[in-house]
C-alpha positions as CSV (number, residue, x, y, z in Angstrom):
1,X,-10.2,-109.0,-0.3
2,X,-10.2,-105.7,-2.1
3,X,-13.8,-104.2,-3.1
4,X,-12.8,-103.8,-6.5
5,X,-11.4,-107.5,-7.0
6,X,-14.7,-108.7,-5.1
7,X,-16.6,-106.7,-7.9
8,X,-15.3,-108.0,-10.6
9,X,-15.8,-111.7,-9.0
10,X,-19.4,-110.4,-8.6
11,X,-19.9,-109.4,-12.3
12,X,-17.8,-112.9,-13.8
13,X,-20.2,-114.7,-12.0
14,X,-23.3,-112.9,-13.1
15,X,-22.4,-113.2,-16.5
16,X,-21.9,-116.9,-16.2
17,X,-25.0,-117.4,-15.0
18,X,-26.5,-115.4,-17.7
19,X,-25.2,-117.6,-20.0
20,X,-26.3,-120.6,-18.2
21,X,-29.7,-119.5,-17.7
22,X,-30.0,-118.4,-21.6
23,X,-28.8,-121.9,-22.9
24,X,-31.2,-123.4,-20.1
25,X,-33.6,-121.3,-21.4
26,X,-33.0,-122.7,-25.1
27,X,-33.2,-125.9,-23.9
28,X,-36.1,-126.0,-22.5
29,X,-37.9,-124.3,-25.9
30,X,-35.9,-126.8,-28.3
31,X,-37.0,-129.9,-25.7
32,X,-40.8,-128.5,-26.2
33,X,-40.2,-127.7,-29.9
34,X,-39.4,-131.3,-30.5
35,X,-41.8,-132.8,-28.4
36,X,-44.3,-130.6,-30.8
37,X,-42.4,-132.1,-33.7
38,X,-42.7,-135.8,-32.1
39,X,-46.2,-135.9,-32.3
40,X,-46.8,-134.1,-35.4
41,X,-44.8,-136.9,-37.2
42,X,-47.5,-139.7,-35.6
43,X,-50.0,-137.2,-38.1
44,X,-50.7,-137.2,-42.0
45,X,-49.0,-134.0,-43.1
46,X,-52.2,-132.2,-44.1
47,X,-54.1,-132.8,-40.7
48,X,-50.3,-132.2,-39.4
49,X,-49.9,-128.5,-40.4
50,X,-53.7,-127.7,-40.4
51,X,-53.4,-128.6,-36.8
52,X,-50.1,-126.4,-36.4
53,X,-51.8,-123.2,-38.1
54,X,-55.1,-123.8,-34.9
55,X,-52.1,-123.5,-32.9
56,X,-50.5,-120.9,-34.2
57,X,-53.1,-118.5,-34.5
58,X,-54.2,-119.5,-30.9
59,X,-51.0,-119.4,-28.9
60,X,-48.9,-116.8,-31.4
61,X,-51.1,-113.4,-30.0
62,X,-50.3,-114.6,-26.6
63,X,-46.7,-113.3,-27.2
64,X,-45.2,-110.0,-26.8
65,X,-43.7,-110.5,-30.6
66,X,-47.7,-110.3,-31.3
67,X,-47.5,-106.5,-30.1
68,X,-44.4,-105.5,-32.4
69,X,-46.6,-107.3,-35.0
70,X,-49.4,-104.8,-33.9
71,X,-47.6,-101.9,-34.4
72,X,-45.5,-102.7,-37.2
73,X,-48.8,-103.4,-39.4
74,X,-50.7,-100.4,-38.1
75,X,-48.0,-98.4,-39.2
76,X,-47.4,-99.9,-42.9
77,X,-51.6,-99.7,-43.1
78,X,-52.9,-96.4,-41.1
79,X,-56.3,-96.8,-43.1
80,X,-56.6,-100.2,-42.0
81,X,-59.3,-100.8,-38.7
82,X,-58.0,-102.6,-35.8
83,X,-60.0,-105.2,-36.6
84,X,-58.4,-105.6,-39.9
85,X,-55.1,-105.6,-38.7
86,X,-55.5,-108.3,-36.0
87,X,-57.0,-110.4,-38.6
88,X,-53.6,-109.7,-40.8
89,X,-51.6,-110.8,-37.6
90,X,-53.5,-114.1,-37.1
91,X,-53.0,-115.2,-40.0
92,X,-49.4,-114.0,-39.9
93,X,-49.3,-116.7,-36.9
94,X,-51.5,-119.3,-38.9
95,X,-49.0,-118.8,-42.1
96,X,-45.8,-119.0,-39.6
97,X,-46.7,-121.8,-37.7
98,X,-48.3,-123.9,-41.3
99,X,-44.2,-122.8,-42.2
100,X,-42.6,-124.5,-39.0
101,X,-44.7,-127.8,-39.3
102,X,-43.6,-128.3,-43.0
103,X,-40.2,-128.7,-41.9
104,X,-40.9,-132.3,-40.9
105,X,-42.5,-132.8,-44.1
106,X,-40.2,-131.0,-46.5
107,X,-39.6,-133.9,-48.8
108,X,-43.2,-135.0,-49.3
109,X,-44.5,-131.2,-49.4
110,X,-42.6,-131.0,-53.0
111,X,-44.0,-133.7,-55.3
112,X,-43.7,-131.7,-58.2
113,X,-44.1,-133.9,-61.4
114,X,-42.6,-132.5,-64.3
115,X,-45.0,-135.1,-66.0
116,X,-48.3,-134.4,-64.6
117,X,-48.3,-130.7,-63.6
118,X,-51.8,-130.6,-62.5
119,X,-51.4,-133.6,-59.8
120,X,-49.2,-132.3,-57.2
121,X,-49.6,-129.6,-54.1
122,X,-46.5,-127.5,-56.1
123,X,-46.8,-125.0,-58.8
124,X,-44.3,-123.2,-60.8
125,X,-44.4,-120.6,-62.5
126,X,-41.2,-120.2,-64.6
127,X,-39.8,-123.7,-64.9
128,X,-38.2,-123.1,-68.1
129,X,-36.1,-120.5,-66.6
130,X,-34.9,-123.1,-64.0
131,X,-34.1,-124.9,-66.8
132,X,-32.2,-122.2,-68.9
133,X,-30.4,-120.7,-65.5
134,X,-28.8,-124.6,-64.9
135,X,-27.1,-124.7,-68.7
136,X,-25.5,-121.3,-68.5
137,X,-22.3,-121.4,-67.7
138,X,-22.0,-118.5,-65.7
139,X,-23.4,-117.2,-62.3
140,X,-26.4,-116.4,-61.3
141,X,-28.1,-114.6,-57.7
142,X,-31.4,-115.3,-56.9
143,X,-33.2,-113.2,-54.3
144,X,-36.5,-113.6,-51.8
145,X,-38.4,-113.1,-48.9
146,X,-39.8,-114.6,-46.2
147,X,-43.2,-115.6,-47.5
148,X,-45.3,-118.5,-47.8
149,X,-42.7,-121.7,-47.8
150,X,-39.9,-120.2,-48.7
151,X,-38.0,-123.5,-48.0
152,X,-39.1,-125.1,-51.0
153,X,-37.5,-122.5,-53.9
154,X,-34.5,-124.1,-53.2
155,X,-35.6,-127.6,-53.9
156,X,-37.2,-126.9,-56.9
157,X,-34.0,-125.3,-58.4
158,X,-32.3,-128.2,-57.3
159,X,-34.5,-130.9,-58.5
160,X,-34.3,-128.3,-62.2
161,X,-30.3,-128.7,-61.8
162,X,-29.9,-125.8,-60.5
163,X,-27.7,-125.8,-57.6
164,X,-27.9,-122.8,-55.5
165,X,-25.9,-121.7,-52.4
166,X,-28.6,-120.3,-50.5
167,X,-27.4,-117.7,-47.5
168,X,-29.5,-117.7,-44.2
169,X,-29.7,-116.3,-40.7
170,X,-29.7,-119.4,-38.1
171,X,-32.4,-118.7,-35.4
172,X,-30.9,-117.3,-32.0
173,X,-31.9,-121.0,-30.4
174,X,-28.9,-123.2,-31.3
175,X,-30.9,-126.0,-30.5
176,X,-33.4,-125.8,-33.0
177,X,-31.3,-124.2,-35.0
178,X,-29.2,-127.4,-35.6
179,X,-32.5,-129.3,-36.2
180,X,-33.6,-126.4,-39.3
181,X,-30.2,-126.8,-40.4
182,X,-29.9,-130.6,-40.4
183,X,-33.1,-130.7,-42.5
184,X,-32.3,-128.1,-44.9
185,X,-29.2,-129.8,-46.0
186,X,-31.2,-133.0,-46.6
187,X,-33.3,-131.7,-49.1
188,X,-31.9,-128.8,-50.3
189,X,-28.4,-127.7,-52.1
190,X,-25.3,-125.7,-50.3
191,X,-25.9,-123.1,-47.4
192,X,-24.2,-120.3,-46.1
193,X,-24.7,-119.1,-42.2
194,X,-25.2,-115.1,-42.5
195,X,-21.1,-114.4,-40.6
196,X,-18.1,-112.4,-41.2
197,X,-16.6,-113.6,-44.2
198,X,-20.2,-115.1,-46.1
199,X,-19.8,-112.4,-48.4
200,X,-16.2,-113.8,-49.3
201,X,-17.2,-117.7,-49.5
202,X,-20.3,-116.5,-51.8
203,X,-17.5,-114.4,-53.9
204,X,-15.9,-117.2,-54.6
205,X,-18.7,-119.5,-55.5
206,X,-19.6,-117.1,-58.2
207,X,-16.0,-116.6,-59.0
208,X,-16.2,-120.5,-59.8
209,X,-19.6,-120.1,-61.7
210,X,-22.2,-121.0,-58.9
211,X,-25.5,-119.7,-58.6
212,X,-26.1,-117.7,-54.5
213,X,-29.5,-117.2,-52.8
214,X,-30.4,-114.6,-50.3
215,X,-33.4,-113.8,-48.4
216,X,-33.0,-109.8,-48.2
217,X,-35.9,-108.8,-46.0
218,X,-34.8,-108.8,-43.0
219,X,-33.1,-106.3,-40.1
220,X,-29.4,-106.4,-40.7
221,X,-27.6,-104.6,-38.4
222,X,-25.2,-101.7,-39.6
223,X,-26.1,-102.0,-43.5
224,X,-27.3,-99.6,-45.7
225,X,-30.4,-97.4,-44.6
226,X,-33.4,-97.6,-47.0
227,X,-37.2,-98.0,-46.6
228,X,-39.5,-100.7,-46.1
229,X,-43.6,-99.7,-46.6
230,X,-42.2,-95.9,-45.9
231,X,-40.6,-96.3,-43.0
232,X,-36.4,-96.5,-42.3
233,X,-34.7,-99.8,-41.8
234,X,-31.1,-101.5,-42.4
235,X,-30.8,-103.7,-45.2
236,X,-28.4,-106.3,-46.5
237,X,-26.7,-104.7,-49.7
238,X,-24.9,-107.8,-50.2
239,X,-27.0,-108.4,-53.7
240,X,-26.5,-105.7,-55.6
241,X,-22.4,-105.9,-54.3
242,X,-22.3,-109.4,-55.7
243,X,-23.9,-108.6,-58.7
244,X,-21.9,-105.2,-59.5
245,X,-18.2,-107.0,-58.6
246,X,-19.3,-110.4,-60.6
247,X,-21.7,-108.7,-63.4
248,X,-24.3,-111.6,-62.0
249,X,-27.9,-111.3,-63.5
250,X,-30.5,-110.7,-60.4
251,X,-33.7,-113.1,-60.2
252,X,-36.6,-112.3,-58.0
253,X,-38.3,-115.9,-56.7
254,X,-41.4,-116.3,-54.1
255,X,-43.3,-118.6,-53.0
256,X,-47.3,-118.1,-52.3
257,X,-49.2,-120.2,-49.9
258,X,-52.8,-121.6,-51.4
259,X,-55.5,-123.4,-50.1
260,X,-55.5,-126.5,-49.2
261,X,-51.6,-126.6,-48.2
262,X,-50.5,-126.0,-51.6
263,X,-48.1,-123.8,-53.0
264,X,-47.0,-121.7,-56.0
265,X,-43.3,-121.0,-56.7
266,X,-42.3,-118.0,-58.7
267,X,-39.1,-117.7,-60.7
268,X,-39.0,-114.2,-62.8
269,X,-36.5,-112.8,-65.1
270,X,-33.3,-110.8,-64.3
271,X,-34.4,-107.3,-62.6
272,X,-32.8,-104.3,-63.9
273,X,-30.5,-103.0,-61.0
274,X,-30.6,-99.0,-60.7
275,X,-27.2,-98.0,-62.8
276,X,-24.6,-95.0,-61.7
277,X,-23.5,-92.1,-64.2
278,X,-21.0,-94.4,-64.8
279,X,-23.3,-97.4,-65.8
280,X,-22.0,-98.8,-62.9
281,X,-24.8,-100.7,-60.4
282,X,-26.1,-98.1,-58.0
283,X,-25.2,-100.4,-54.5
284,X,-27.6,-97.7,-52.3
285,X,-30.5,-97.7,-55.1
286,X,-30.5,-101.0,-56.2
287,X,-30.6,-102.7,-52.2
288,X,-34.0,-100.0,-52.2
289,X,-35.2,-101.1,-55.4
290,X,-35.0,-105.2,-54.0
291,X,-37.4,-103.9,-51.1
292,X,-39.7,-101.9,-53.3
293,X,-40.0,-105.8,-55.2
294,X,-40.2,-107.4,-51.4
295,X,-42.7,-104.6,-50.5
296,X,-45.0,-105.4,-53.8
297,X,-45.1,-109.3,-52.8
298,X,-46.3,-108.2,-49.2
299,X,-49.0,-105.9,-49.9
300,X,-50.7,-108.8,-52.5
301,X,-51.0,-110.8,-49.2
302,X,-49.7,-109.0,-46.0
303,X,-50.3,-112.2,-43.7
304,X,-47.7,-114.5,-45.4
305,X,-45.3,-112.2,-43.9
306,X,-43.5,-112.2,-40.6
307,X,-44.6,-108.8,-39.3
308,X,-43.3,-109.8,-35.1
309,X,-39.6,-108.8,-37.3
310,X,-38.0,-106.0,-35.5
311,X,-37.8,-105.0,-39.3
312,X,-37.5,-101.1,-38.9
313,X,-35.1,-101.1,-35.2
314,X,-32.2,-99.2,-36.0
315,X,-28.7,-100.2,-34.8
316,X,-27.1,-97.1,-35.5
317,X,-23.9,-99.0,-37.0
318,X,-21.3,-98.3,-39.6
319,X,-22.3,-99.8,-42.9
320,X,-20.8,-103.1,-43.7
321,X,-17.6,-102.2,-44.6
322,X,-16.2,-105.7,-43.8
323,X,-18.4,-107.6,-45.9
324,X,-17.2,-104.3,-49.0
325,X,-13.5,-105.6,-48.2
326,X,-14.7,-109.0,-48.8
327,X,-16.6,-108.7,-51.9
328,X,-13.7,-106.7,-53.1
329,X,-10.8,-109.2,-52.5
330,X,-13.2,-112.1,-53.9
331,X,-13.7,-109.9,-57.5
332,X,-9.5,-109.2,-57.6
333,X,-9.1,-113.0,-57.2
334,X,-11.7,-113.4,-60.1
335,X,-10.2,-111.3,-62.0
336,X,-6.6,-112.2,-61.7
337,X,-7.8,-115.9,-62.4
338,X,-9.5,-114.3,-65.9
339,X,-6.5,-112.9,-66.9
């Protein structure tokens, strides 16, 4: 047999076995994931998570993510001690692992009564936008971050009639991933897997009047370079796209973790998008200006944030042009459809 055909055979075979070994891999973290999840169910939900965050902030600076979340706070805070910024990264790990436990608890997390305000673990701030952004007959994009429970914004639009297509990133586990995903669409409205041709599907929603949501502060490989607590990184510029092609009104939404396993979610008006000579929307400025607004929630409490995020790695990619075709053929339908 040839050396060159016995090569090849060589490498087919290694990347098999990569494979296999990566979804054994996977399989063996989603089997312990749901053991985890097993016997946090036999708990009440607060002792539940309170026992998740010990966990957390025990087993999460035993990983090498918990060095990248080293760095990556040292070098948003240089005037912080070191002291100060391992505390930040513990409870980085406490808030991320309080976020992984409510999962199972998702639908008795939000008791929200309309009624009684004062009685439940959920506060919002800006329910009579909710409200107003359900009767308009138009669309609408509302934007966020990865802080506190995010999972919960889009249950209180929903349970405010407001029924939001939310876009997300699936974790790189496919395992777990399908269990995230399974219990998102039980409590919350539409979602969107971040893919070649989202930005399409999402055109179209709005085309039809629907409302999107996008978390925006993460890595996103070949988009627009901008900067994040002074430092360069790739963002998603799939907002301000939407909303210059669909004239959609921009809303800034959080959520912020409090004591005793409550929350308060945030619902602000329309942001004013960074406009062209041309009063057009500025695509480059206004994707900046959504992580100056990201940047601002982080620095009012840094350890609600998921600093292990290879946030500021650099692909060195072309921008998104396919998701610019997209958006572009989704506005010509709208517009031929207006006509």
């Amino acid at each position: 047999m040839k050396r060159g055909k016995v090569a090849r055979l060589r490498q087919n075979f290694m990347r098999r076995f990569a494979r296999f070994m990566g979804r054994a891999n996977h399989w063996l973290i989603a089997q312990a994931a749901m053991s985890t999840i097993w016997l946090l169910r036999k708990l009440p939900p607060d002792k539940a998570i309170d026992f998740a965050a010990t966990m957390g902030r025990t087993v999460g600076p035993r990983f090498g993510r918990h060095r990248t979340a080293l760095d990556n706070l040292r070098q948003a805070y240089p005037e912080k001690t070191a002291d100060e910024i391992e505390a930040i990264a513990l409870r980085m790990w406490d808030n991320m692992a309080r976020l992984a436990a409510e999962y199972i608890f998702l639908d008795q997390l939000f008791d929200f009564d309309p009624a009684n305000r004062a009685s439940g673990r959920v506060e919002i701030v800006g329910e009579e936008l909710f409200v107003r952004l359900a009767g308009e007959n138009k669309p609408h994009i509302l934007f966020t971050a990865h802080l506190g429970n995010f999972e919960l914004l889009p249950i209180a639009a929903a349970v405010h009639g407001l029924k939001v297509t939310a876009l997300f990133r699936p974790p790189n586990n496919p395992y777990i991933a399908d269990y995230i995903l399974s219990t998102r669409r039980s409590t919350m409205g539409g979602l969107m897997e971040t893919r070649a041709g989202a930005a399409l599907a999402l055109g179209g929603i709005l085309e039809q009047g629907g409302n999107v949501g996008a978390l925006v502060d993460q890595k996103f490989i070949g988009g627009l370079e901008t900067t994040f607590f002074g430092r360069t990184c790739e963002t998603n510029p799939i907002v301000p796209m939407l909303a210059r092609r669909f004239g959609c009104a921009v809303h800034p939404a959080r959520c912020v973790r409090m004591p005793g396993n409550r929350y308060r979610l945030e619902i602000r008006e329309a942001i004013e998008l960074v406009r062209d000579a041309d009063g057009d929307i500025d695509i480059a400025a206004s994707t900046q200006r959504l992580n100056d607004v990201v940047e601002a929630w982080v620095r009012e409490d840094p350890g609600q944030w998921m600093w292990f995020h290879k946030r500021w790695a650099l692909s060195g990619g072309r921008s998104g042009r396919h998701m610019r075709r997209d958006i572009t053929k989704a506005y010509r339908k709208h517009m031929r459809a207006s006509r």
